[in-house]
LUMGU-538480 format. One record per residue (C-alpha): residue in one letter; residue number from 0; x, y, z. Coordinates in pm, 1 decimal, always signed. Layout:
BEGIN
type / seq / east / north / up
A / NUM / X / Y / Z $
...
//
This chain:
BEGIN
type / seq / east / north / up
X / 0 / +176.4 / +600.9 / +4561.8 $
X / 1 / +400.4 / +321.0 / +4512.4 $
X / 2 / +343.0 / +135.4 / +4165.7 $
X / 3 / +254.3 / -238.9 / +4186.0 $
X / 4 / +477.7 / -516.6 / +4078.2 $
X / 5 / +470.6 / -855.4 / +3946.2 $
X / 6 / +581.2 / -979.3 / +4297.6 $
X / 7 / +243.6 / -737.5 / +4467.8 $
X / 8 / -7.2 / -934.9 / +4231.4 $
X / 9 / +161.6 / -1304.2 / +4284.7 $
X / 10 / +153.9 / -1213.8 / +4673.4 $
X / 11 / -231.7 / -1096.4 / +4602.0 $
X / 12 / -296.7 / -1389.0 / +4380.3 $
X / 13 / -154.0 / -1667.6 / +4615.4 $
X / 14 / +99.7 / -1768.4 / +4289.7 $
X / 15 / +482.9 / -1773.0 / +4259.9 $
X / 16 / +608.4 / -1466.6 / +3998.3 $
X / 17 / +670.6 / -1656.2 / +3735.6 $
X / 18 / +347.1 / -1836.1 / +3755.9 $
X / 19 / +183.4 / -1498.0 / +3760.8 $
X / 20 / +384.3 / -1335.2 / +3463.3 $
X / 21 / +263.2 / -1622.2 / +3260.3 $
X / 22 / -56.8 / -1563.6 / +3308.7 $
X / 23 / -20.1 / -1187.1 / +3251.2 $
X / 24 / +151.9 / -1251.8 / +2882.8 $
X / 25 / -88.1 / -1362.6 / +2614.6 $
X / 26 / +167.6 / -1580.5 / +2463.5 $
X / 27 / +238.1 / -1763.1 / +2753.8 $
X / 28 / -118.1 / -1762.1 / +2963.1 $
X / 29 / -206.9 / -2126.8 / +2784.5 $
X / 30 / +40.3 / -2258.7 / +3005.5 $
X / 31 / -104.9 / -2139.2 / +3294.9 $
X / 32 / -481.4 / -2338.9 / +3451.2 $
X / 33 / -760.8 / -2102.3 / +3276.3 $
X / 34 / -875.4 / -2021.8 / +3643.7 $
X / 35 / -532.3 / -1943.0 / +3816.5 $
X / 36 / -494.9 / -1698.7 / +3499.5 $
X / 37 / -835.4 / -1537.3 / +3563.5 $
X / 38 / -753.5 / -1487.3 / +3894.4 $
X / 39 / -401.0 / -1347.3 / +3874.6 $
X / 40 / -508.9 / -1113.7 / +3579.3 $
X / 41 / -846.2 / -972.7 / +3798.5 $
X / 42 / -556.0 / -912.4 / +4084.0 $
X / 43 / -386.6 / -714.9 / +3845.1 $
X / 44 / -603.6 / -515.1 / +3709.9 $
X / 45 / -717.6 / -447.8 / +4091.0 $
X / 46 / -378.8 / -324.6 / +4190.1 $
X / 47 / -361.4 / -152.9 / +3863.9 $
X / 48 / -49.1 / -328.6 / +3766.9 $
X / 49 / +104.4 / -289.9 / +3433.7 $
X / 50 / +366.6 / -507.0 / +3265.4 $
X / 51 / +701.6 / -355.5 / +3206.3 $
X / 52 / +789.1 / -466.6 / +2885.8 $
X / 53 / +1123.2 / -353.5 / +2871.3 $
X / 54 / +1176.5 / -538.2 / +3173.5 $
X / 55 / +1050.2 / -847.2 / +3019.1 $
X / 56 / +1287.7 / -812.1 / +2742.1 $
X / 57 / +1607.9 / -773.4 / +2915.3 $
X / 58 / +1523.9 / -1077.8 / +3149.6 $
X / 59 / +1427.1 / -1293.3 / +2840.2 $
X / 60 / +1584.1 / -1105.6 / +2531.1 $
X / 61 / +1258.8 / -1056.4 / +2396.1 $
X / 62 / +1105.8 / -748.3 / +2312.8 $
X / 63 / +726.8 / -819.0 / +2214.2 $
X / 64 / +798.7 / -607.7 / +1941.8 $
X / 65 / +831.7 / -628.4 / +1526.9 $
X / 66 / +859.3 / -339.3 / +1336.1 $
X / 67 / +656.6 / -235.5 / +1042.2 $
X / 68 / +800.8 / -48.0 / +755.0 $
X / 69 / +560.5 / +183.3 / +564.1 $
X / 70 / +642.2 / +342.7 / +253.9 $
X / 71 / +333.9 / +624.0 / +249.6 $
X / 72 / +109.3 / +616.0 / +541.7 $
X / 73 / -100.2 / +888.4 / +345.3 $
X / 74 / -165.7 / +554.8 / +85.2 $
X / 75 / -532.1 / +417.0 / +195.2 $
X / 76 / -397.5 / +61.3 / +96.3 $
X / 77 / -186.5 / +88.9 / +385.1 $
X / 78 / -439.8 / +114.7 / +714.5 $
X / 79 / -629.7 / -234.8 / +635.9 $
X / 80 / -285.2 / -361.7 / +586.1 $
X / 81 / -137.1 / -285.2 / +907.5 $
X / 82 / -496.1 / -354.7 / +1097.5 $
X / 83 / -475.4 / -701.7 / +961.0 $
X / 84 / -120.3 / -724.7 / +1097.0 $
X / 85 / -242.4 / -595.8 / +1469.8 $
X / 86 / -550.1 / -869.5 / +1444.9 $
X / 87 / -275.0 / -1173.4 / +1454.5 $
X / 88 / +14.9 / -1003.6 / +1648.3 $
X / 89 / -181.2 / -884.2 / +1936.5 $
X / 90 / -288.6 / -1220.8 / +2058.1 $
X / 91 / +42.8 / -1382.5 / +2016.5 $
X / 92 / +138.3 / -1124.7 / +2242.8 $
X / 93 / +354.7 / -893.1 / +2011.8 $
X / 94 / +308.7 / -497.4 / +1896.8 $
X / 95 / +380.9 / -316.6 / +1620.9 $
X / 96 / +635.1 / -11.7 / +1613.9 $
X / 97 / +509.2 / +206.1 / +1232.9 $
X / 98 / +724.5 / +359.8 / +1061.6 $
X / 99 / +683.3 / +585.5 / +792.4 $
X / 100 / +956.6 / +592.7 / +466.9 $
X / 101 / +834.8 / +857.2 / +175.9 $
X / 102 / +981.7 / +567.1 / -57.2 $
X / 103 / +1322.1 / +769.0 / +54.2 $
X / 104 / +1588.9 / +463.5 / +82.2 $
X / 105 / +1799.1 / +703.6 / +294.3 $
X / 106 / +1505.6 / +764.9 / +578.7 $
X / 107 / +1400.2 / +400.0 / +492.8 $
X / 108 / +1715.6 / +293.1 / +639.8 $
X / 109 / +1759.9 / +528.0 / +959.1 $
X / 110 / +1374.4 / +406.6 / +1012.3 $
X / 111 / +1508.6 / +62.7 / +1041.7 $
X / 112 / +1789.7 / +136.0 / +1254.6 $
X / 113 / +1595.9 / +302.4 / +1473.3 $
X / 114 / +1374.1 / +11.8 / +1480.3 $
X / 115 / +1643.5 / -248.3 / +1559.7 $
X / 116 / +1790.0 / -61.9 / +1834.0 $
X / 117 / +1456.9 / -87.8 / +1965.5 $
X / 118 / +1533.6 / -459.1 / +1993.9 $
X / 119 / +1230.1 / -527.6 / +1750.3 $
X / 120 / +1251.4 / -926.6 / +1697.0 $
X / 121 / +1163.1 / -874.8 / +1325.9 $
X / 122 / +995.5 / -659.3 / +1024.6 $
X / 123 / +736.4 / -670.2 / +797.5 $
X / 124 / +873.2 / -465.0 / +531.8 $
X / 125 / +606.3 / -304.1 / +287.9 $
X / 126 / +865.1 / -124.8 / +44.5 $
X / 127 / +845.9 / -0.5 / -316.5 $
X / 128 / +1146.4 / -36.5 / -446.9 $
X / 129 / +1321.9 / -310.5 / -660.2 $
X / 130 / +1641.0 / -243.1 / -600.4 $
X / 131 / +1723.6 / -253.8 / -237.1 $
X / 132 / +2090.6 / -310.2 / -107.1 $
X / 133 / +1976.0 / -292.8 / +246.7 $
X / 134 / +1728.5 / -568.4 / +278.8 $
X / 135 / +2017.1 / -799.8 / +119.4 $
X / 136 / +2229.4 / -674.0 / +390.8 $
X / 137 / +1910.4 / -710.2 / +681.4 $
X / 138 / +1893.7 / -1132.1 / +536.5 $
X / 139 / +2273.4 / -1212.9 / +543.3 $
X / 140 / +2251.7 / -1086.1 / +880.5 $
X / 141 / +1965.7 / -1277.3 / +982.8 $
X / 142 / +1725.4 / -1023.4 / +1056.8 $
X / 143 / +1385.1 / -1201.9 / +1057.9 $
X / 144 / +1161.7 / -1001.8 / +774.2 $
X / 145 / +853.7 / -1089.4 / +555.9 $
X / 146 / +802.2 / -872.1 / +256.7 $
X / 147 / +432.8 / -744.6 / +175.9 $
X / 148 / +232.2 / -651.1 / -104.6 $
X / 149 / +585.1 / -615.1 / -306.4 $
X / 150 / +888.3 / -810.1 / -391.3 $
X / 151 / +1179.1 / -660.8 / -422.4 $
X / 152 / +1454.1 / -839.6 / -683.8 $
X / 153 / +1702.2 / -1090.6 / -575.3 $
X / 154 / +1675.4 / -1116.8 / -233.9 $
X / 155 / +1514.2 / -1425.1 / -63.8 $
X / 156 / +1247.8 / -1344.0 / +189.2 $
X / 157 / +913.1 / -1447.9 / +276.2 $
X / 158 / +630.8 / -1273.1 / +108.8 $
X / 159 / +281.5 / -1214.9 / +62.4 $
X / 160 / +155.7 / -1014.2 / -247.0 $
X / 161 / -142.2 / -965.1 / -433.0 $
X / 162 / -213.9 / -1136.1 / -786.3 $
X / 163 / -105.1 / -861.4 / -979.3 $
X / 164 / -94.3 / -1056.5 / -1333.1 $
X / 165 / -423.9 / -1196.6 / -1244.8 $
X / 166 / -610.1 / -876.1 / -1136.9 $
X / 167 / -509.9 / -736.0 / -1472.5 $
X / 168 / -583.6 / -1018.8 / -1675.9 $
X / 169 / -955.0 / -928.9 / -1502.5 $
X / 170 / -939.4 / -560.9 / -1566.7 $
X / 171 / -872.4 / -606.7 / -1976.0 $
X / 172 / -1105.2 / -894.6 / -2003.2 $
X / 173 / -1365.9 / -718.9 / -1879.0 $
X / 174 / -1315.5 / -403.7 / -2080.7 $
X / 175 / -1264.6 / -641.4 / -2381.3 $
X / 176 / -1621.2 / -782.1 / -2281.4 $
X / 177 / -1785.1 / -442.3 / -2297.7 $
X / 178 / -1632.6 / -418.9 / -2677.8 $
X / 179 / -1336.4 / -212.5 / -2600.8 $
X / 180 / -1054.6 / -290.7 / -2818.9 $
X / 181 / -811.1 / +36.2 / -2766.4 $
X / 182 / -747.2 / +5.7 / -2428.1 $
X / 183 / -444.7 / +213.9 / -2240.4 $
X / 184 / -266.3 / +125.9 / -1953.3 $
X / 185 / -189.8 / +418.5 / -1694.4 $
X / 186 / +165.8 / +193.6 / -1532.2 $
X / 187 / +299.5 / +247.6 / -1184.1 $
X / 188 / +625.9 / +372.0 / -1142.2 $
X / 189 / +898.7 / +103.3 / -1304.7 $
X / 190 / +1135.0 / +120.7 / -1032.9 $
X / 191 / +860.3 / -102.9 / -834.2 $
X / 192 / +766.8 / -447.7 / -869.3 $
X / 193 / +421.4 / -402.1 / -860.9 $
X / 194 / +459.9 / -109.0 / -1132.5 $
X / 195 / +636.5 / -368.5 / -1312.7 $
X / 196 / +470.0 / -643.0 / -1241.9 $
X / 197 / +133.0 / -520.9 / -1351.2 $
X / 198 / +226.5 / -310.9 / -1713.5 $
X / 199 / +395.3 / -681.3 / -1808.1 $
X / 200 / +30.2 / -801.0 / -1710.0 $
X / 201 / -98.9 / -597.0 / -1952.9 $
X / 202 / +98.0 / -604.3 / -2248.6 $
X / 203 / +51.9 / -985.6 / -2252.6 $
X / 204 / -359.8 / -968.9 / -2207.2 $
X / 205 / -327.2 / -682.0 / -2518.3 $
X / 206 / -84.7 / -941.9 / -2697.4 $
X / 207 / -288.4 / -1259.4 / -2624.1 $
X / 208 / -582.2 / -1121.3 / -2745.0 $
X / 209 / -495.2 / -954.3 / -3046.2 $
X / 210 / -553.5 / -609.6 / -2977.2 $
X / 211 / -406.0 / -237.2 / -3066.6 $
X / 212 / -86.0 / -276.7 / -2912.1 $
X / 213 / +91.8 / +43.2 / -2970.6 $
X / 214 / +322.4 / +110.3 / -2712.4 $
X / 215 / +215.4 / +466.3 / -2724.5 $
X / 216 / -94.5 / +327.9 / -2519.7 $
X / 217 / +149.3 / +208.4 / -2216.4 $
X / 218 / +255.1 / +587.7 / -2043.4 $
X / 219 / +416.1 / +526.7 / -1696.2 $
X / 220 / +375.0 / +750.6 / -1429.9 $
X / 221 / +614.8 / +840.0 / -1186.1 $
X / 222 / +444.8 / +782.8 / -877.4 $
X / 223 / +163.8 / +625.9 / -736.5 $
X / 224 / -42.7 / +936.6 / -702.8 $
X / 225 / -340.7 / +1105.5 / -821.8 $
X / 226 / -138.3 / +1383.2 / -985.9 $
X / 227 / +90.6 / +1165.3 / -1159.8 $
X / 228 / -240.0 / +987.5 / -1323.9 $
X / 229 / -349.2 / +1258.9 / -1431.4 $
X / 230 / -40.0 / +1361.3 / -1630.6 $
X / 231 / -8.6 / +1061.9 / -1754.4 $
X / 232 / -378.0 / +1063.8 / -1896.2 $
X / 233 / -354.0 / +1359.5 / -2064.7 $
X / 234 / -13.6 / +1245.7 / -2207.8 $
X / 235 / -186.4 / +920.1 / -2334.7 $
X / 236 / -522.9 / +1126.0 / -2461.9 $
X / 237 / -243.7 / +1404.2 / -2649.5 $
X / 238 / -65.1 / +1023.7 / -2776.5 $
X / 239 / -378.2 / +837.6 / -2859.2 $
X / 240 / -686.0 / +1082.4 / -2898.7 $
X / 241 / -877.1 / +739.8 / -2991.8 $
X / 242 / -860.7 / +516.1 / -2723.3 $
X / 243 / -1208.2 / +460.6 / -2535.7 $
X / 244 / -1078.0 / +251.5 / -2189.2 $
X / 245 / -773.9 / +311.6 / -1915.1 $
X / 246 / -639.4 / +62.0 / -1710.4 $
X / 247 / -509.2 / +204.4 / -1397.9 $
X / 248 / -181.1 / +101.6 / -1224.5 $
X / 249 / -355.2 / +178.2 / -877.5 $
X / 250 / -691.2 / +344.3 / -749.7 $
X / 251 / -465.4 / +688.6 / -678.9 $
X / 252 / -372.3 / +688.7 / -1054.9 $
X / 253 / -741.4 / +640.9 / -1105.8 $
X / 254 / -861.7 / +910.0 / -936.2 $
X / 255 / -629.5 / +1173.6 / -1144.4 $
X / 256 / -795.2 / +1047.9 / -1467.0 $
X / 257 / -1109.6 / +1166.3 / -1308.0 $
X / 258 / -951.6 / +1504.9 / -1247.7 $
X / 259 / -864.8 / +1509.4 / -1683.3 $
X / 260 / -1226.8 / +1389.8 / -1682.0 $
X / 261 / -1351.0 / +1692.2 / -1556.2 $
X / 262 / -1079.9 / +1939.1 / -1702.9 $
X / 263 / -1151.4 / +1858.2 / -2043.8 $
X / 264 / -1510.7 / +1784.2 / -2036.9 $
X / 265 / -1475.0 / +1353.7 / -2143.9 $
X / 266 / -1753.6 / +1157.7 / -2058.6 $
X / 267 / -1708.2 / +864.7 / -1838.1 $
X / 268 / -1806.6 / +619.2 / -1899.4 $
X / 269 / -1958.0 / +714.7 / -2211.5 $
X / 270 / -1597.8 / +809.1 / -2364.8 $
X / 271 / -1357.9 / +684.6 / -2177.6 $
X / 272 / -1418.4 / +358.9 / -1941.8 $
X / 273 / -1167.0 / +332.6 / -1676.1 $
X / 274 / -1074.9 / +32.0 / -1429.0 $
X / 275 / -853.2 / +91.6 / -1100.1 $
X / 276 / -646.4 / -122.7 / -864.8 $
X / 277 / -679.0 / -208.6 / -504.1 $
X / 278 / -1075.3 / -82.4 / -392.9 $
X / 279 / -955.9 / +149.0 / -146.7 $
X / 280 / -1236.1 / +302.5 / +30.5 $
X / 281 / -1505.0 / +498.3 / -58.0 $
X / 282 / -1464.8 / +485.6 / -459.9 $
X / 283 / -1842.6 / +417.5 / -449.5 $
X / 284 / -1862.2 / +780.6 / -358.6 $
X / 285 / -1706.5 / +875.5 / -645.8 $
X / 286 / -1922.7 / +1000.9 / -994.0 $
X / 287 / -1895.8 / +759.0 / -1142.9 $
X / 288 / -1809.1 / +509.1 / -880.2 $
X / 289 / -1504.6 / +319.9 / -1029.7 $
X / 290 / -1488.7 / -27.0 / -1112.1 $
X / 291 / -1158.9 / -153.6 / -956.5 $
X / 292 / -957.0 / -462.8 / -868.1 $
X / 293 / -1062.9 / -559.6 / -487.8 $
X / 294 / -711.1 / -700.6 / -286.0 $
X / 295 / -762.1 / -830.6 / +4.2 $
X / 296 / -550.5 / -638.1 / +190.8 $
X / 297 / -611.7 / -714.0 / +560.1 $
X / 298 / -592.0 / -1063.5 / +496.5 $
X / 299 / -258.8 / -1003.6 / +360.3 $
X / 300 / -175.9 / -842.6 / +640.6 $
X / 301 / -271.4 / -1088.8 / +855.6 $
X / 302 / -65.1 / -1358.7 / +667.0 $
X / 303 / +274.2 / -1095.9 / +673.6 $
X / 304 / +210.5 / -1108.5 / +1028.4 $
X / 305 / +183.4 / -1544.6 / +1088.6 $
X / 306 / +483.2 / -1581.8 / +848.7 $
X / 307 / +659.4 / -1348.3 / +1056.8 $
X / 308 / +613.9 / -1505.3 / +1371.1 $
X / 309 / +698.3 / -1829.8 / +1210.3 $
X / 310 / +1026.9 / -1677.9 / +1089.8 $
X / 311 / +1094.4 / -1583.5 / +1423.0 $
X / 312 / +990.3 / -1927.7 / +1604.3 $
X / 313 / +1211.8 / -2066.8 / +1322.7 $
X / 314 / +1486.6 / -1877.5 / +1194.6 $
X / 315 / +1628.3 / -2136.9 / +972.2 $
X / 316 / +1262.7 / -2182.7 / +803.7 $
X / 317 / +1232.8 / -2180.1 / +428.0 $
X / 318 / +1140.6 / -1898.3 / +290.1 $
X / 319 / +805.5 / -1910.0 / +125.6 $
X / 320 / +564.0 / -1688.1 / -74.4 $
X / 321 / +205.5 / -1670.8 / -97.9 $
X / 322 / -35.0 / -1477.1 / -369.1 $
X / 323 / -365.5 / -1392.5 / -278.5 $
X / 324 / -612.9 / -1412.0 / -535.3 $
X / 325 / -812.1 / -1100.4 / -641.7 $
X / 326 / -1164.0 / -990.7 / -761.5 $
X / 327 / -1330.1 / -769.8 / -1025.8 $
X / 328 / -1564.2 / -506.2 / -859.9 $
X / 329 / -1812.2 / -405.1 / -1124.6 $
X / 330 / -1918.6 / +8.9 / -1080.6 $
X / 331 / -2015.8 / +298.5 / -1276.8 $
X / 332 / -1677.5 / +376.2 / -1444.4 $
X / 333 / -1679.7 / +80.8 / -1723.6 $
X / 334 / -1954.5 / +66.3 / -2032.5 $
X / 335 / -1954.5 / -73.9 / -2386.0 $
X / 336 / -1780.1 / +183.3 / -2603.1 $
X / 337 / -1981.5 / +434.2 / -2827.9 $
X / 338 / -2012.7 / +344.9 / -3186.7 $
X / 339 / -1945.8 / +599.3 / -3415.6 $
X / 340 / -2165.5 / +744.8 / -3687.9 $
//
């Protein structure tokens, strides 16, 4: 059976191609009189046509396409990141090619190649690193990118990131609320911004507000995960035996400190109060449920996604960057601290 074209359903539909293949693109269907584009896309679906997008792109030298750039699709920050993307591509007409990086710059940038000879018309680029050489090289030669949830140093691209300095400005006045006044900090890894970004956060709500601040109560781990959080807990509780709150770099790290928790028998929170970062899903499951920092993270994938196609409708745009403001989510994991005697 011979496959429909574009010329079968503008035959069908009583329209001229063109007239029929903007109707059949989202981004383009506005142009076309609501009921002529109801028509031509019932047609269509009769005849069981389906566009040919690589077609489309070598006749206009657009692909439809942007390309996102993952560093850890096993991360649950990640998913309502990229769904929020999808929710504002799809009806301009554009889809997503993932990719997946392990925070390995070398995979990182054969991902991206692969992308671009995929004729993606741009990226949304969530990496960890602060150092990167090859998004410098991606701007001078104008590849249209938006950075998200991180900033990487000295290059200038659009971006949209979390708070970070606010969120832990919540997380430590909170704790300092309860009564806590030796309070560690669990840091991401210092070779990312947000690792960065956040245990400068922290030292300055410590300093501001006149509390212990040892640097032996800073340990950084050296990755976002739930087994570097938990050896940098137990490096902090063999450091500082005496301190009675954790702020976590990330939910992840959180979750190892429940794993010391439960390995050497500390209350929580009765002993040791701890606050994560992000409210991935289902930390109300946990015991105790963790009070965390809430991001909104499909809305800042959504807003990756609109600068993105701005960048593209207007290459010589300005970059810009946006911070989303963040929440305190109160759970079972924070308390007042005991009193001793």
């Amino acid at each position: 059976m011979q496959t429909p074209t574009l010329r079968d359903v503008a035959d069908a539909a009583g329209v001229h191609p063109a007239t029929a293949s903007r109707a059949l693109n989202p981004a383009t269907r506005g142009l076309v009189n609501a009921e002529t584009a109801r028509r031509v896309m019932k047609v269509a679906e009769g005849l069981g046509y389906r566009p040919n997008p690589i077609a489309r792109g070598l006749k206009t030298s657009k692909s439809g396409t942007v390309g996102l750039v993952i560093p850890d699709l096993t991360n649950p920050l990640f998913p309502p990141i990229v769904r929020g993307i999808e929710d504002v591509l799809e009806p301009a007409g554009y889809s997503g090619l993932i990719v997946n990086t392990d925070n390995d710059p070398q995979r990182e940038s054969a991902q991206i190649e692969l992308l671009r000879s995929r004729q993606v018309e741009g990226l949304i680029v969530a990496t960890a690193l602060i150092d990167h050489p090859l998004l410098a090289r991606l701007r001078r030669e104008g590849v249209p990118m938006v950075m998200v949830n991180r900033r990487p140093d000295g290059v200038d691209l659009p971006s949209i990131t979390p708070d970070d300095a606010a969120g832990i400005e919540l997380a430590v006045a909170h704790l300092v609320a309860l009564g806590h006044t030796r309070i560690g900090h669990l840091a991401g890894p210092l070779t990312t911004s947000t690792g960065v970004a956040r245990r400068r956060a922290f030292r300055n709500a410590v300093r501001d507000r006149d509390l212990d601040g040892d640097p032996a109560l800073v340990v950084t781990c050296e990755h976002w995960t739930e087994e570097s959080g938990a050896d940098a807990l137990r490096e902090l509780l063999d450091r500082r035996p005496d301190v009675t709150a954790v702020v976590a770099g990330n939910d992840l790290i959180a979750l190892g400190c429940y794993d010391v928790f439960a390995e050497r028998g500390i209350a929580c929170p009765d002993r040791i109060s701890v606050v994560g970062f992000n409210d991935m899903p289902f930390l109300d499951k946990l015991a105790p449920p963790l009070t965390t920092i809430s991001v909104p993270h499909q809305q800042i994938g959504a807003e990756a996604a609109r600068m993105l196609l701005d960048a593209i409708a207007e290459p010589d745009r300005a970059a810009r960057s946006v911070l989303l403001p963040l929440s305190l989510v109160l759970r079972g994991s924070t308390a007042p601290p005991q009193r001793a005697g």
